[in-house]
N, C-alpha and C positions, 0 to 999 in steps of 0.2 A: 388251038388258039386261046381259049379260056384258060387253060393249066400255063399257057406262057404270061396271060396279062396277070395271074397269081403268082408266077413267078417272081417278074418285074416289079410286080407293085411289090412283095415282100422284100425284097433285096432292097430298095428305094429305101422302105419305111427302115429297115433293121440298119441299114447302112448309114440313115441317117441319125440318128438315135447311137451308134458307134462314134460316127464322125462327132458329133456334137460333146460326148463325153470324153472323147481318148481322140478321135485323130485331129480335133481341134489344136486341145493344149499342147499338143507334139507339134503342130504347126506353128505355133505361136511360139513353143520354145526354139526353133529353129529360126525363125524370123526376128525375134526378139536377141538372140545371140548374134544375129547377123547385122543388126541397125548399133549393139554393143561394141563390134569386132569396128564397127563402122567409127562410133564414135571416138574408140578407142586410136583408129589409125588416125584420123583429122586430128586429137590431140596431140598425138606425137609429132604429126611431119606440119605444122599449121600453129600448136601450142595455143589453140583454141578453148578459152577457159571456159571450161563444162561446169561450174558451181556457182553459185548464185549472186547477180551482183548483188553489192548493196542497195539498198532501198533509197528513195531519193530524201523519201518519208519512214525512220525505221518503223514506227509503232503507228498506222495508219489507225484510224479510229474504225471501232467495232460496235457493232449494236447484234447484242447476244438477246435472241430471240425462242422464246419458249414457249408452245399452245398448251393449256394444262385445261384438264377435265377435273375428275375424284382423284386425287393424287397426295391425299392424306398422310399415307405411307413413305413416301420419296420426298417431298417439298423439298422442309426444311433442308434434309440434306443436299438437294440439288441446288440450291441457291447456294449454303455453304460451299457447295464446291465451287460452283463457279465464282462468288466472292475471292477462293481462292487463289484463282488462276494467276501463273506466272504472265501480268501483262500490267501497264502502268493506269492505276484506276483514272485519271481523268482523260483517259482514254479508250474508255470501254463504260457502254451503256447497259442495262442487264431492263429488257420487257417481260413480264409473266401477263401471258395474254389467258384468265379464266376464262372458260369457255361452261359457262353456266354450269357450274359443279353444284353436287347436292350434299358434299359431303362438309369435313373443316378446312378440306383448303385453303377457304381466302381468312380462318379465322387465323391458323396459324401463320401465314403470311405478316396479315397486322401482327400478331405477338414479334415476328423476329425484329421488327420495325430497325429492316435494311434502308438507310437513307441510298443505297444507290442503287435500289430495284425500284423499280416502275409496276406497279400492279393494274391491269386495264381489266376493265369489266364486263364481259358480254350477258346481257340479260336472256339471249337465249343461244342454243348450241347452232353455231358454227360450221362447225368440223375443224380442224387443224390446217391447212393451207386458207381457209378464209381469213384464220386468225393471225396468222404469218402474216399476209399482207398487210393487214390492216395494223400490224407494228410496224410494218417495215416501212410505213410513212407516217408515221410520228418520230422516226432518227434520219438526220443526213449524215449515217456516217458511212464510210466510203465500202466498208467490207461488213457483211452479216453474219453472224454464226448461227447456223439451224443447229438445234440441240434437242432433247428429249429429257422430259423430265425422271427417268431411271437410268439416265445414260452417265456414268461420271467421267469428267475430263482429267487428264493429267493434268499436272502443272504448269506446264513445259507445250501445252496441246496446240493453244491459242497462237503462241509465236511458231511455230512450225506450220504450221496453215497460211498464216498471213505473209509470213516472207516469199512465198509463189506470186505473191501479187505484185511483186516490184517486177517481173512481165507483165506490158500489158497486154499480152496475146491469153492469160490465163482468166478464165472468167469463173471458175469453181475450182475448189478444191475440199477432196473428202478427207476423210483421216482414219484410222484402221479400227473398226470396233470391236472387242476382243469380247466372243462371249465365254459366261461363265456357269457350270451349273449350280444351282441351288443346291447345300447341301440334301442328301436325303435325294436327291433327284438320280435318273438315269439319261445321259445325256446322248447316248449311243453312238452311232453312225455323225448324229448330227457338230458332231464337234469336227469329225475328219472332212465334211463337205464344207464348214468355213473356211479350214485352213484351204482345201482346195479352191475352193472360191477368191481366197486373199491370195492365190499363186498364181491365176488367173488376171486379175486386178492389178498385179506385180508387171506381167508381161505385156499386159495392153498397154498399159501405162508407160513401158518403154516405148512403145509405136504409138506412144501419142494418139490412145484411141479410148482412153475412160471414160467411159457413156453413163455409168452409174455413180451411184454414191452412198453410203451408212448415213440415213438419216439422224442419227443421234450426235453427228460431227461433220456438220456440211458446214464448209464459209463459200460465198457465195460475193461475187461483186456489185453490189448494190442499185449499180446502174443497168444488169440485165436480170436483175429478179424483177421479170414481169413474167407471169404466169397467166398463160390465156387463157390456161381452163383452171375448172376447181378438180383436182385429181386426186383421186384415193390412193397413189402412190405419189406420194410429190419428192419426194426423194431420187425417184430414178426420172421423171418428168423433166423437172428442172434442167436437171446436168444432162439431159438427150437435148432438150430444147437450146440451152447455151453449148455446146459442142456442134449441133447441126448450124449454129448461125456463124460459125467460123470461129469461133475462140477456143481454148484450149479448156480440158478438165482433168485434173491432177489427182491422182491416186497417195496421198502420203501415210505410209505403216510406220511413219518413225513419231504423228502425229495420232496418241492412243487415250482411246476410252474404254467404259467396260461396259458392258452391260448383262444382268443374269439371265440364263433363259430360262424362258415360262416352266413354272413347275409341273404344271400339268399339261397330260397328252390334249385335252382338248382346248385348253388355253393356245396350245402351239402349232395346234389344227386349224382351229377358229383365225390365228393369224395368216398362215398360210395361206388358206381361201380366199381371206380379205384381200391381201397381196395379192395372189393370182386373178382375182375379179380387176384388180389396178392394173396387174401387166397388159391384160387382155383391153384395157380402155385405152390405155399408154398405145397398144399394137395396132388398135382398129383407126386410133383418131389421128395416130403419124404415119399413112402408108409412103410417105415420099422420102421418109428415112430410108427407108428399102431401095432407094433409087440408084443402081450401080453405077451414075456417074456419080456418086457421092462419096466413092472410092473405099480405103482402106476403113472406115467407121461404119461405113455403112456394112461393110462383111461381117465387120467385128461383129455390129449388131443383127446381125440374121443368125452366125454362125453359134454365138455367144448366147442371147437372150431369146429370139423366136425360136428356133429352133427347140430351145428347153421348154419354151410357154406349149407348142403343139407336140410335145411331145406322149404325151397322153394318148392321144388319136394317134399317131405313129407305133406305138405300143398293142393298140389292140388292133389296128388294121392286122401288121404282123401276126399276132397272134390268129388273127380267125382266116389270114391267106396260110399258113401254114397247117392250122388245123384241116381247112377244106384240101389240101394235098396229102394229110396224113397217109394216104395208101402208098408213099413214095418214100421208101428210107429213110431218106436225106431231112426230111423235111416231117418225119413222123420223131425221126432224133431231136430237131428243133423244136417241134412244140413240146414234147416230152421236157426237155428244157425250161422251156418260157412257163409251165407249170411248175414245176417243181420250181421255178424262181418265185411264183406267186404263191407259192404253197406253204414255204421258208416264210415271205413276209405274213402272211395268214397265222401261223404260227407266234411270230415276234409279236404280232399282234396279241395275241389271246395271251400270251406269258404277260405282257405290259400290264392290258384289262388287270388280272390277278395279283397286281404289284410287284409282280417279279421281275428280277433283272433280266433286260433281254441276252441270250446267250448271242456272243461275236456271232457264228455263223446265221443269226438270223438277223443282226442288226441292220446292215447295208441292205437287203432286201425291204425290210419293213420301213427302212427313211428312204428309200426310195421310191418307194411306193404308195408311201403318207404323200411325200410331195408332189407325186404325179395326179393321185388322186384330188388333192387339192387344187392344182390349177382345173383339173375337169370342171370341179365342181366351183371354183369360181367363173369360168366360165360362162357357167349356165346363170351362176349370180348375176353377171353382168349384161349379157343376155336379156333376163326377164325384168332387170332395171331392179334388184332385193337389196345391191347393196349399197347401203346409204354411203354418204360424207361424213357423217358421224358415226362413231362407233364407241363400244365399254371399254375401258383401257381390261387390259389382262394383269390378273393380281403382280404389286409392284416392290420391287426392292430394290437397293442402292447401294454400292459398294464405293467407300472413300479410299481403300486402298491401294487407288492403282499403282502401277510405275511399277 
């Protein structure tokens, strides 16, 4: 009876942890071809027009919203960019919300002396969604753009975002943030799990089921950015909170920014945790998203996001139910396995330490296991109440190149 609840429980955990990375998106691809095959036949026999109406209002008014800390590095140019955005300026407001920076931030700021930024001052830190709100009612304007101040927009970014809004079943909309490594960097594995992740965000987004969003290109419709808590991830908070209250959230890749990834391993660590300490408050403070009469979002989001958050503890459960069966072939082959996978990232690891390029065969093991590690250990952050609202931005740069 013991060697069977080892059994079970292993098969559960390993099974899940399969499902969640490979039988999911095969799921999704099949369903997602099927609501396609769907749309596809209502156009033809019905001439039901799938693209977008016109606006009633083409260029709705926008209040582009930015929390900046020490952002010495980035400002200038991110104001630049957004100055330059393809939208008509007396319809677009631009907030730089200082969030008690120590560095020259707010001098450089005065030197570009933009008459159409708005600079607000907080005398003491914040955190980044306190400071969001508290722009977001100084404009009445009808659509918000959440931005980041090392994120650069295309040109073309702001009117690709905003034309979702002429629905008014849509209450967010993300837009694709393309990362990019720093030269001199090794970007690994982690470049293959965005694009995975943006194929993911492709197919929900046909089932009308986009729960998240790239904080550095959120718009947002102005009348349900209320945020009931202060969240260390206000990025994926948000777009779960206006998608559970019935409105729609829109995935657009044709809608791009860039942004570089942290050049260092613990720079990219250190984010990770943070993030993961947010999912895990995001998981604990919304159990009624989980509510299967909440239908197809609510799957997305178990199958999609918790599932990956507790993935950690499903990982080593497995691990030490198949170790404790080791006298049984079957199941001495599997752990044999699940080591030598941990062994490979252990590895990736210690090459990184040394500055060396991590070899392919040990790349996916080692960012697989940075990020499992890290939700553990944000966990525990959130947990013991370590992680604050405020945090050190990770060192910054800014590419105007997009497009």
């Amino acid at each position: 009876m013991r060697t069977y609840g080892l059994e079970l429980t292993f098969w559960i955990c390993a099974g899940s942890v399969a499902y969640n990375y490979a039988g999911y998106p095969i799921l999704l691809f099949v369903l997602s071809g099927m609501s396609q095959a769907k749309s596809d036949l209502e156009f033809l026999f019905r001439r039901k027009n799938r693209r977008f109406l016109p606006c009633a209002q083409a260029f709705p008014r926008v209040g582009v919203l930015l929390s900046a800390y020490n952002e010495e590095a980035v400002i200038e140019a991110k104001v630049s960019n957004t100055l330059a955005l393809d939208y008509p300026a007396d319809r677009m407001e631009i907030f730089v919300g200082l969030d008690a920076p120590t560095d020259s931030t707010p001098e450089l700021l005065r030197r570009m002396e933009a008459n159409r930024v708005r600079v607000v001052h907080f005398q003491e830190r914040q955190g980044k969604l306190k400071v969001l709100c508290a722009l977001a009612r100084l404009t009445a304007a009808e659509i918000l753009l959440i931005t980041d101040a090392n994120t650069a927009l295309e040109p073309s970014c702001l009117r690709k975002l905003v034309r979702h809004f002429a629905d008014p079943r849509v209450g967010a909309v993300s837009g694709e943030e393309v990362r990019v490594p720093v030269p001199g960097t090794d970007p690994g594995a982690e470049s293959l799990y965005w694009k995975y992740e943006s194929a993911l965000k492709v197919m929900e987004n046909r089932l009308d089921c986009s729960l998240g969003a790239n904080g550095g290109v959120l718009a947002v419709r102005s009348s349900l950015f209320r945020p009931s808590r202060l969240s260390i991830v206000e990025d994926l908070e948000i777009p779960l909170a206006i998608r559970f209250q019935g409105y729609r959230v829109i995935y657009d890749p044709e809608a791009v920014a860039t942004e570089e990834i942290t050049p260092t391993l613990s720079g990219q660590f250190g984010r990770r945790v943070r993030v993961g300490s947010g999912d895990f408050q995001t998981l604990l403070g919304n159990l009624t998203y989980l509510d299967p009469r909440k239908g197809l979002p609510a799957f997305c989001y178990f199958s999609h996001r918790v599932l990956r958050w507790i993935g950690p503890f499903l990982l080593l459960i497995a691990l030490f139910c198949s170790t404790a069966m080791i006298m049984r072939p079957v199941y001495a082959v599997l752990a044999a396995g699940q080591l030598a996978f941990y062994a490979a990232a252990l590895l990736g690891f210690l090459r990184k330490q040394r500055g060396k390029r991590v070899h392919r065969a040990f790349s996916l093991p080692f960012q697989f296991c940075l990020m499992n590690l890290a939700l553990f250990l944000g966990l525990l952050r959130y947990l013991t109440g370590r992680q604050a609202l405020v945090w050190t931005s990770t060192p910054r740069t800014i590419r105007n190149e997009v497009g």
